[in-house]
C-alpha positions in Angstrom: 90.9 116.3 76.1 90.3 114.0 79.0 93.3 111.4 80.2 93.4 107.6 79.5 92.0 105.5 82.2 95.2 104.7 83.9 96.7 108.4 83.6 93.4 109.6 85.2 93.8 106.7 87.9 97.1 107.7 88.5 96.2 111.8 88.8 93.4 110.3 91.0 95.2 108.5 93.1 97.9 111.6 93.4 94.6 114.0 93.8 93.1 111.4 96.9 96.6 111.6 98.7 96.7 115.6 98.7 93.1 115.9 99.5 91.9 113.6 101.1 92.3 114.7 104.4 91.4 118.1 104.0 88.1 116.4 102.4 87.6 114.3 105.5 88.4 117.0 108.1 85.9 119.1 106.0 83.0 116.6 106.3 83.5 115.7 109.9 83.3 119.0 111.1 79.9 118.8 109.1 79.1 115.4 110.3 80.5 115.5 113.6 81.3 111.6 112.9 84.8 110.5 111.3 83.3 107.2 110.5 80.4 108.7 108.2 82.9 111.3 106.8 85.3 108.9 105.6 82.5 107.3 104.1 81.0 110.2 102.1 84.8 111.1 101.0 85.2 107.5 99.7 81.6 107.7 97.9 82.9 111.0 96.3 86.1 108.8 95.5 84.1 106.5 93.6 82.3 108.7 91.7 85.6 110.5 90.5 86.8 106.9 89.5 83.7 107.0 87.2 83.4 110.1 85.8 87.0 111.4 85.6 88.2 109.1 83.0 85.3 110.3 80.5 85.1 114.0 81.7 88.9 114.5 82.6 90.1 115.8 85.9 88.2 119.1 87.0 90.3 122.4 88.0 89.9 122.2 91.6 89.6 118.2 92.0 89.3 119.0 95.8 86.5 121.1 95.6 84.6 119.1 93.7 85.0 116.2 95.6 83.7 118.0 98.8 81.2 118.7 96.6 80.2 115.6 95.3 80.4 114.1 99.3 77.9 116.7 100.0 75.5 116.0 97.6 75.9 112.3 98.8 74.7 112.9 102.5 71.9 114.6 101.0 71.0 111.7 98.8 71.8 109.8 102.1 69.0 111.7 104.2 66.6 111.3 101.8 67.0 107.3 101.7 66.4 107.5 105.2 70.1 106.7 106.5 70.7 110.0 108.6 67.4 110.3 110.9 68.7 112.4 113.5 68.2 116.4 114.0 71.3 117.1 113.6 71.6 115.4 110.0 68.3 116.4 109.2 69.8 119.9 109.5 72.9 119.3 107.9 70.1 118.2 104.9 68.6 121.6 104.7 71.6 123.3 104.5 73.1 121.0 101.7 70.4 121.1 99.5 70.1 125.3 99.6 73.4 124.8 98.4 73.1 122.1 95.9 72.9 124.3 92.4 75.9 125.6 93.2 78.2 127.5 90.3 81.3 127.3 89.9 82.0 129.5 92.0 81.0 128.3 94.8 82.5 124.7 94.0 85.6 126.6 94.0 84.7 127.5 97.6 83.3 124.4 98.7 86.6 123.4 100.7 87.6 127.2 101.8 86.4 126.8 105.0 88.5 127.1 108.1 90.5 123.7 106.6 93.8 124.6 108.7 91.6 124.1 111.9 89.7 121.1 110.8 92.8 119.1 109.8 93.9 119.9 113.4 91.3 118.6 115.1 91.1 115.8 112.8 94.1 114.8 113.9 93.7 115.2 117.5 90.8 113.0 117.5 92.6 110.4 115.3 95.3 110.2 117.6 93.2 110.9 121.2 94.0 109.1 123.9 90.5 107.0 124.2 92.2 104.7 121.5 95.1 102.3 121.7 98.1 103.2 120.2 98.1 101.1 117.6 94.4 102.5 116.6 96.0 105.6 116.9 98.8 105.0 114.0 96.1 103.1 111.9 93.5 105.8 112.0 96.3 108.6 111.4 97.7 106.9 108.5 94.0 106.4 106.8 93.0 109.4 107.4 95.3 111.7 107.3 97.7 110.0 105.0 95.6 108.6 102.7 97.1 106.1 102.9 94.7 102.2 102.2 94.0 99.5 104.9 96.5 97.5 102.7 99.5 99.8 102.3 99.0 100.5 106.1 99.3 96.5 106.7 102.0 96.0 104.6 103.9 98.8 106.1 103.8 97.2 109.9 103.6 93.3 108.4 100.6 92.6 109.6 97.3 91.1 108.2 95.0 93.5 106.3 92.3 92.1 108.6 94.2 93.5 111.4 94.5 96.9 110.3 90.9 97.3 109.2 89.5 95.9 112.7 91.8 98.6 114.6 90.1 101.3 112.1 86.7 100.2 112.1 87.0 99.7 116.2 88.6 103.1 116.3 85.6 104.7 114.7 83.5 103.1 116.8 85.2 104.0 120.3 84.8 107.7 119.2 81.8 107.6 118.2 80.4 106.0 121.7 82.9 108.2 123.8 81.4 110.9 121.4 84.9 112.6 121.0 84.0 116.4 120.3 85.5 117.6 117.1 87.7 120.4 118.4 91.1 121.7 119.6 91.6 121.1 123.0 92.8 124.2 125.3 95.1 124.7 128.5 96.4 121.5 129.9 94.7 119.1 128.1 96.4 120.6 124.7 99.6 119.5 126.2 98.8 116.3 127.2 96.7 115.5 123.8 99.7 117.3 121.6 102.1 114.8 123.1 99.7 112.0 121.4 99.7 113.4 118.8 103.5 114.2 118.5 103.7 110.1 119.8 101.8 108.4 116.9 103.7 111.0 113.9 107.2 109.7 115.9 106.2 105.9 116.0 105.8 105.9 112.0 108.4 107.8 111.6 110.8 105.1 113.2 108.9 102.3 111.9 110.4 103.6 108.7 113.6 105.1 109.9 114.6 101.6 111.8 111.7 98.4 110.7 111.1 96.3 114.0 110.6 93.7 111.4 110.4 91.9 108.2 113.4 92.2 105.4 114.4 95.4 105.1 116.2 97.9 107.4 114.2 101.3 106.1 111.0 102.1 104.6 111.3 105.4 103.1 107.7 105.8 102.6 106.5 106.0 106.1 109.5 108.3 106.7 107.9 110.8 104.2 104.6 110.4 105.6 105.6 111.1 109.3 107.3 114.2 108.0 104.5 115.6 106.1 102.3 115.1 108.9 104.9 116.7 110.5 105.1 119.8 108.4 101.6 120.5 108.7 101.1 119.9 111.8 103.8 122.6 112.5 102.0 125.1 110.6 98.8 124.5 112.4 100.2 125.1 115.7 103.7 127.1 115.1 104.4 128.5 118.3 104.8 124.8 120.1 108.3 124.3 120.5 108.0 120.9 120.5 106.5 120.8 117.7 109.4 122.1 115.7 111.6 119.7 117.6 110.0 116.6 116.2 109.9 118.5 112.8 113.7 119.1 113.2 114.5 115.8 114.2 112.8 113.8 111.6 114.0 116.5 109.0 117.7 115.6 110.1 117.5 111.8 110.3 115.5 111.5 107.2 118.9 113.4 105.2 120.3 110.1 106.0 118.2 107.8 105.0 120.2 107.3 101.6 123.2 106.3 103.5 121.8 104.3 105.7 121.7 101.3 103.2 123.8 99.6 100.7 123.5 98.2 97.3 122.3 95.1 98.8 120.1 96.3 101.4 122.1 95.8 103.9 122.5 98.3 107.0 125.2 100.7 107.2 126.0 102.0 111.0 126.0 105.6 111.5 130.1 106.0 111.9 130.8 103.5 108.1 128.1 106.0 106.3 129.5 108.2 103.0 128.2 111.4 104.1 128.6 112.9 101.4 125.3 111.0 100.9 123.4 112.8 103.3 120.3 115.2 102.0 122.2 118.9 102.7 118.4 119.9 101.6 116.7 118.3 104.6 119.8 119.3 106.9 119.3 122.2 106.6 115.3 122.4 106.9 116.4 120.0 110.4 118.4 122.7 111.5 115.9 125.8 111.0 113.4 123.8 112.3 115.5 123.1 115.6 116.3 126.8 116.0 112.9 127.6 115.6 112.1 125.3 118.6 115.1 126.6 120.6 113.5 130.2 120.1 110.2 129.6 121.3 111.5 127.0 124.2 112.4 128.6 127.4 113.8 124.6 127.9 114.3 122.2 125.2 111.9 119.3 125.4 112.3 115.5 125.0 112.0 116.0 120.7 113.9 119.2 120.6 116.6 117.5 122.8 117.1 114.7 120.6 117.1 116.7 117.3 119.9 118.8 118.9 121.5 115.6 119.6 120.9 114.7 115.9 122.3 117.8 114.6 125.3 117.4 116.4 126.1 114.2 114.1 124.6 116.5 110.9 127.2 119.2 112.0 130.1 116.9 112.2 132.2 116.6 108.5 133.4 113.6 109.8 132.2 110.6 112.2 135.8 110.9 113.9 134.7 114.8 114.6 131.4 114.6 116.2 131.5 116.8 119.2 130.2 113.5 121.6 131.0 115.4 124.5 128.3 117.7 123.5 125.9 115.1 122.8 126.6 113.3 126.4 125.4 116.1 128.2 122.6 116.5 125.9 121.5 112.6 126.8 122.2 113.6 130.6 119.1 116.3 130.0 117.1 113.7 127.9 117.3 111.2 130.4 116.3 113.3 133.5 113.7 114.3 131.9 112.1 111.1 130.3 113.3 108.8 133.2 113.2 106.2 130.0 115.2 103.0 129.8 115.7 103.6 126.1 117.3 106.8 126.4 119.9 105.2 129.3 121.1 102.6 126.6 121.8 105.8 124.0 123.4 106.9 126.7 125.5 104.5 127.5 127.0 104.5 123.5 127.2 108.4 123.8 129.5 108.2 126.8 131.4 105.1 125.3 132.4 107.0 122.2 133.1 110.4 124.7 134.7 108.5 127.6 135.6 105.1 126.4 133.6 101.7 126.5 133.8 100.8 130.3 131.5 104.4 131.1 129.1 102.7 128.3 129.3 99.4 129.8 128.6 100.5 133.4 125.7 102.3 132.2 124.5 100.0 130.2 125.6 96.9 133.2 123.0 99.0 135.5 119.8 98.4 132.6 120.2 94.8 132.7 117.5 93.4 135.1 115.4 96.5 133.9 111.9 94.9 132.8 111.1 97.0 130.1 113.8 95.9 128.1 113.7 92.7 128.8 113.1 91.6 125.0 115.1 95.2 123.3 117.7 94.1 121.1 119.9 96.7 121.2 120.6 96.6 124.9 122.9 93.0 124.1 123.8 95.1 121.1 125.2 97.7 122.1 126.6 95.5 125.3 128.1 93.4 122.8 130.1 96.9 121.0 131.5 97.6 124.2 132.5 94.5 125.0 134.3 93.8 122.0 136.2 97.0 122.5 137.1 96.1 126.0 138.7 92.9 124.5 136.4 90.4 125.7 135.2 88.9 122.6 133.7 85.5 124.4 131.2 87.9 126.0 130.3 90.3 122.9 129.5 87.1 120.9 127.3 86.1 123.3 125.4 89.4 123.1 125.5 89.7 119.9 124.0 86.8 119.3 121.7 87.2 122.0 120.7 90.3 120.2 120.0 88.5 117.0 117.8 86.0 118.3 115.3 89.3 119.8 115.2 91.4 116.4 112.7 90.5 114.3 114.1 92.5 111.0 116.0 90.0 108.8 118.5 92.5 107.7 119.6 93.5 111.5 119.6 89.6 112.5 122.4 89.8 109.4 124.4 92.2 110.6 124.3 90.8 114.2 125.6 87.9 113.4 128.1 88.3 111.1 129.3 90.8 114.2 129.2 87.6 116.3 131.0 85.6 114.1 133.9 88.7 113.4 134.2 87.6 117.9 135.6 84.7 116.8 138.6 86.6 114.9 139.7 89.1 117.5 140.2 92.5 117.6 139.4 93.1 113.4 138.0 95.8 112.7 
C-alpha cells in the first residue's frame, strides 16, 4: 500500500540524500557534463515526487531513478536539446535499453559507481575553481545537500551559493575538465583539494566563523561521510585516513562542546564523559590505519595524532602535552603555517608554562596573514592572564571579540575580558 504524501516526501528526501550522488556520478560519466547530469537527476527527482506518492516507493529507488534520468536524455535528444555526436550516441545506446525489465533496472546503477563517485569528486573539488565553488559544488553534489541548506549553513544569500554553483559548472565545462582519476603527481596535488574542501566543512561545523551558534552538527556529519567514502575509494592514502581519524575524533566531542544554552564550552571545562567512545574509537583505527601505510605522518595524520592524545587522556589535567608539543613542532615544519605556530604556542604554554606560549605567539604578531584571526589576541590574552597581567589580556580579549564574527564566541570573549577586571579568578 503506497505511503501518504508527506511519508513518501520524507522517504524521498532520505532516498535523494543516499543516492543522489551515486546518480549524478552515474550520469556524468554518461554525459561527460556535471551540469547536464545534475539536471537529468533533478528531472528524475521530479518525476519520483509525482509518481511515488500514488505508486509507493520502488525496491531499488536508486535504480530507478538512473533509470528514469536516462529515459529523460533520450526524451532530451529527441526535442533537439543534445545535438552533438557524442549525445547523439549516448541516444542510441539509451533507447536499445529503454524496455528494460526489472532486471536490468536493478542494474541500472551497477556500474563502476565506486570510481565514478571519485572522479566526481575530484572534478567538484579541482583546482580550476575557487574554493568557495569548490565547497558549494561538493556539498550539492555530493551531499545532496539544496542551494538553500548550503546558504544557510555558511550565512550567506541563497543567490550567492547558486551563482558559485552555476559558475562552477560553467568553468568546467569551458576548461572541459575530463571526468577521471588523476595519476602520479597530479593525484597528489588534486587529493590535497580534495582532502581541503571535506576539512573546510568540516570546521565550518566543528568551530562557525559566524552567525549565533558555536557548532553545526550537520556539516560535521557531512564532512565525515564524505570522508568515509572517500576513504574506501582510495584506502591505501595515508592521508586520507588521517583526515578520517581526525574528524572521527573531534566529532566525539561535539556533544560537549556546548551547554544547555548554547554556549561554548573550552576543551579543558568539557564532561568527558560526554564524548562519543563510538567515534573515538573509529578516530583511532582510522589514525593507525594511516600510521601503517605512512612511512611519515602527514599534515592530517599529524594533527589527528595530536587529537588523540586529548581522546586518550581520562582527564584534561593528564593530557600527555609534552607529547603533543613535539607533534606541533613536526606540524609546523612541515606546513610553515601561521595557524599551526599559534596552536603551538597554547601546546607549549600548557607543557612549559605561558611565557614559552607568549614568546611564540609575541613572534606572530606583525604576521600578515593573521592580521584579522581572532584567536591569535585570544590565546595572547590566556597567556597573559596567567602571567598576571590582566590590563593586557583584557585588551586582547577584547580585541579578539571585536574580530570574530560568531555571536556566541564574541560572548565568551568578553565575559573573559570582563573576569580581567577581577584578578586572578578562575
Amino acid at each position: 500500500m503506497p505511503a501518504t504524501t508527506p511519508d513518501t516526501h520524507d522517504a524521498i528526501d532520505a532516498v535523494w540524500r543516499i543516492e543522489s550522488a551515486r546518480l549524478i556520478a552515474g550520469l556524468t560519466r554518461i554525459t561527460g557534463d556535471v551540469g547536464l547530469a545534475e539536471d537529468l537527476a533533478q528531472d528524475a527527482l521530479v518525476v519520483a515526487l509525482e509518481r511515488w506518492p500514488r505508486s509507493g516507493i520502488p525496491d531499488n529507488p536508486g535504480a530507478w531513478l538512473m533509470a528514469t534520468a536516462k529515459h529523460r536524455a533520450i526524451d532530451q535528444l529527441r526535442r533537439g536539446k543534445m545535438l552533438d555526436r557524442k549525445h547523439e550516441q549516448l541516444g542510441h545506446e539509451l533507447e536499445a535499453g529503454r524496455d528494460a525489465g526489472p532486471a536490468e533496472l536493478d542494474a541500472a546503477i551497477d556500474d563502476p559507481i565506486g570510481d565514478d563517485l571519485l572522479r566526481l569528486m575530484f572534478i567538484a573539488c579541482h583546482p580550476v575553481l575557487s574554493t568557495e565553488a569548490r565547497v558549494a559544488l561538493t556539498l550539492r553534489l555530493l551531499g545532496g545537500l539544496t542551494t538553500d541548506e548550503i546558504a544557510r549553513a555558511f550565512l550567506v544569500p541563497e543567490s550567492t551559493v547558486a551563482q558559485r554553483i552555476v559558475r562552477a559548472k560553467r568553468t568546467l565545462r569551458e576548461a572541459r575538465v575530463p571526468f577521471d582519476v588523476p595519476r602520479g603527481a597530479e593525484l597528489t596535488a588534486r587529493l590535497a583539494s580534495v582532502l581541503e574542501v571535506i576539512y573546510l566543512v568540516f570546521n565550518e561545523g566543528y568551530s562557525a566563523t559566524a552567525g549565533d551558534e558555536w557548532v553545526r552538527p550537520a556539516l560535521c556529519d557531512d564532512a565525515l561521510r564524505l570522508g568515509r567514502i572517500l576513504a574506501e575509494l582510495v584506502p591505501a592514502e595515508p592521508e586520507v585516513h588521517g583526515l578520517v581519524g581526525l574528524m572521527e575524533i573531534q566529532a566525539s566531542r561535539l556533544r560537549a562542546r556546548v551547554g544547555p544554552g548554547g554556549e561554548p564550552i573550552l576543551l579543558a571545562d568539557q564532561d568527558r564523559s560526554r564524548w562519543d567512545q563510538l567515534l573515538v574509537r573509529r578516530g583511532l583505527a582510522a589514525l593507525e590505519q594511516a600510521e601503517q601505510l605512512a612511512g611519515a605522518l602527514g599534515p592530517y595524520a599529524l594533527q589527528a595524532a595530536i587529537a588523540a592524545c586529548h581522546a586518550r587522556a581520562p582527564t584534561a589535567d593528564e593530557t600527555d602535552w609534552t607529547r603533543i608539543t613535539a607533534l606541533y613542532d613536526a606540524l609546523a615544519q612541515l606546513t610553515q603555517s601561521p595557524v599551526v605556530e599559534v596552536n603551538r604556542a597554547v601546546a607549549y604554554t600548557m607543557a612549559f608554562g605561558p611565557a614559552a606560549g607568549l614568546e611564540i605567539a609575541d613572534a606572530l604578531q606583525s604576521e600578515p596573514a593573521l592580521a584579522s584571526y581572532h584567536l591569535l589576541p585570544t590565546v595572547r590574552g590566556d597567556f597573559l592572564f596567567k602571567l598576571g597581567r590582566f590590563d593586557e589580556a583584557r585588551a586582547e580579549f577584547e580585541r579578539a571579540a571585536g574580530l570574530t564574527r560568531n555571536a556566541r564566541e564574541r560572548d565568551l570573549l568578553r565575559a573573559r575580558a570582563a573576569a580581567c577586571a577581577r584578578g586572578p579568578t578562575p
